[in-house]
Each structure stands twice: as C-alpha cells, then as structure tokens.
C-alpha positions as CSV (number, residue, x, y, z in Angstrom):
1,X,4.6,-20.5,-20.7
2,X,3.0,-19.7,-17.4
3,X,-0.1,-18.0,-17.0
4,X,-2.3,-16.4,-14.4
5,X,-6.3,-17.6,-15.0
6,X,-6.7,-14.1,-16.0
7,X,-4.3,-13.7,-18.5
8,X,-5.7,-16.7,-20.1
9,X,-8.8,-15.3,-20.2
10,X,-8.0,-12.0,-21.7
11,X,-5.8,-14.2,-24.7
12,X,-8.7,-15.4,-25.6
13,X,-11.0,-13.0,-25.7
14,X,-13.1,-13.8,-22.9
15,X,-15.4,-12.0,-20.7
16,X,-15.3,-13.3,-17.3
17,X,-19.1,-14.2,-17.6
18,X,-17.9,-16.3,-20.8
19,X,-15.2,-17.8,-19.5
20,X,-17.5,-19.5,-16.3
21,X,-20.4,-20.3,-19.0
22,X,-17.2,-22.3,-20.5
23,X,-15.9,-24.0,-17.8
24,X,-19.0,-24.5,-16.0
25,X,-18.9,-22.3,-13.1
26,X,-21.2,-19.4,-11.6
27,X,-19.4,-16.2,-12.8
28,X,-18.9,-15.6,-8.9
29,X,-16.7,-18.3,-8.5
30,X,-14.9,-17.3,-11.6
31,X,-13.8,-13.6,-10.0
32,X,-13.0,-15.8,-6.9
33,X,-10.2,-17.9,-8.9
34,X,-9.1,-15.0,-10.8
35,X,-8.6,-12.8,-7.6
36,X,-7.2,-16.2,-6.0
37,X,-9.6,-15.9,-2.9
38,X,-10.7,-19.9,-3.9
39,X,-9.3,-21.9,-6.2
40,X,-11.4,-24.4,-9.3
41,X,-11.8,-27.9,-8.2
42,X,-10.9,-30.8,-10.6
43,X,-14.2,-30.6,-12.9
44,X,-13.1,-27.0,-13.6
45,X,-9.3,-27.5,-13.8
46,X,-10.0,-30.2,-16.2
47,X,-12.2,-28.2,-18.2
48,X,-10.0,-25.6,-18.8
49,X,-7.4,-28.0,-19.6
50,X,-9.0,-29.4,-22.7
51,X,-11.2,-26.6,-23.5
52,X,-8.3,-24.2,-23.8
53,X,-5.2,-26.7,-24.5
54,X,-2.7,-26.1,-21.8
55,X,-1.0,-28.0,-19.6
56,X,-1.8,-28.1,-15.6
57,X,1.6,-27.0,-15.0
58,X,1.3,-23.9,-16.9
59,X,-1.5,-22.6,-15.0
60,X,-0.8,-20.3,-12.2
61,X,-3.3,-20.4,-9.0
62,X,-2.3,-17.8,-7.2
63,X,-3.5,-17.7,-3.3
64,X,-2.6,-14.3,-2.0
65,X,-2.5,-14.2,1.7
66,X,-4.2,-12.0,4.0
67,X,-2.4,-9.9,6.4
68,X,-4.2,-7.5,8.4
69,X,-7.5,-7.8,6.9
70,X,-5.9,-6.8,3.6
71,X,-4.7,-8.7,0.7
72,X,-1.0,-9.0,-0.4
C-alpha cells in the first residue's frame, strides 16, 4: 500500500515534531517533505524505512510543481 509521508505520520500517531525527533531531522525539514517542497536524503529515507517497516517503494515523495508562483 502507498502512502504519502503524511499519511504515515498521522497512522501512527505522530506529531510532525515527533516524527523529525524520529527520523532525525529539524521539524522544518519535516513540513518541507510533507508539503513536498524538498525531499529526505538517504540517512532519513532509511530511517524511516526501518523505524516504521515499510518498503521504499511504498512511499510516495511527492514534488508538486510551481506554476505561477503557486503550487499545483
């Protein structure tokens, strides 16, 4: 089953500050890869990965795209 970094999140319980104490990431950065203005680098993918059980495939990283100074 797919899910967004988000929903993850929320299945388990989580605050977004929890969720970056976790995974080792300033809560900033966490809001970034929910909102999928940056994405985690390896350290944090892996993380999540074994902290949380799920496959790499099953996460979603979504990059929304700017058009006209909005996002999409």
């Amino acid at each position: 089953m797919k899910l967004t970094l988000k929903a993850l999140r929320v299945n388990y319980g989580l605050t977004q500050r929890e969720m970056s104490n976790i995974v080792g990431c300033s809560i900033e950065s966490w809001r970034n890869y929910e909102n999928g203005i940056t994405v985690p680098n390896n350290k944090v993918v892996e993380k999540i990965i074994t902290t949380f059980k799920v496959n790499y495939n099953d996460i979603i990283f979504s990059r929304r795209l700017r058009l006209n100074g909005s996002l999409t």
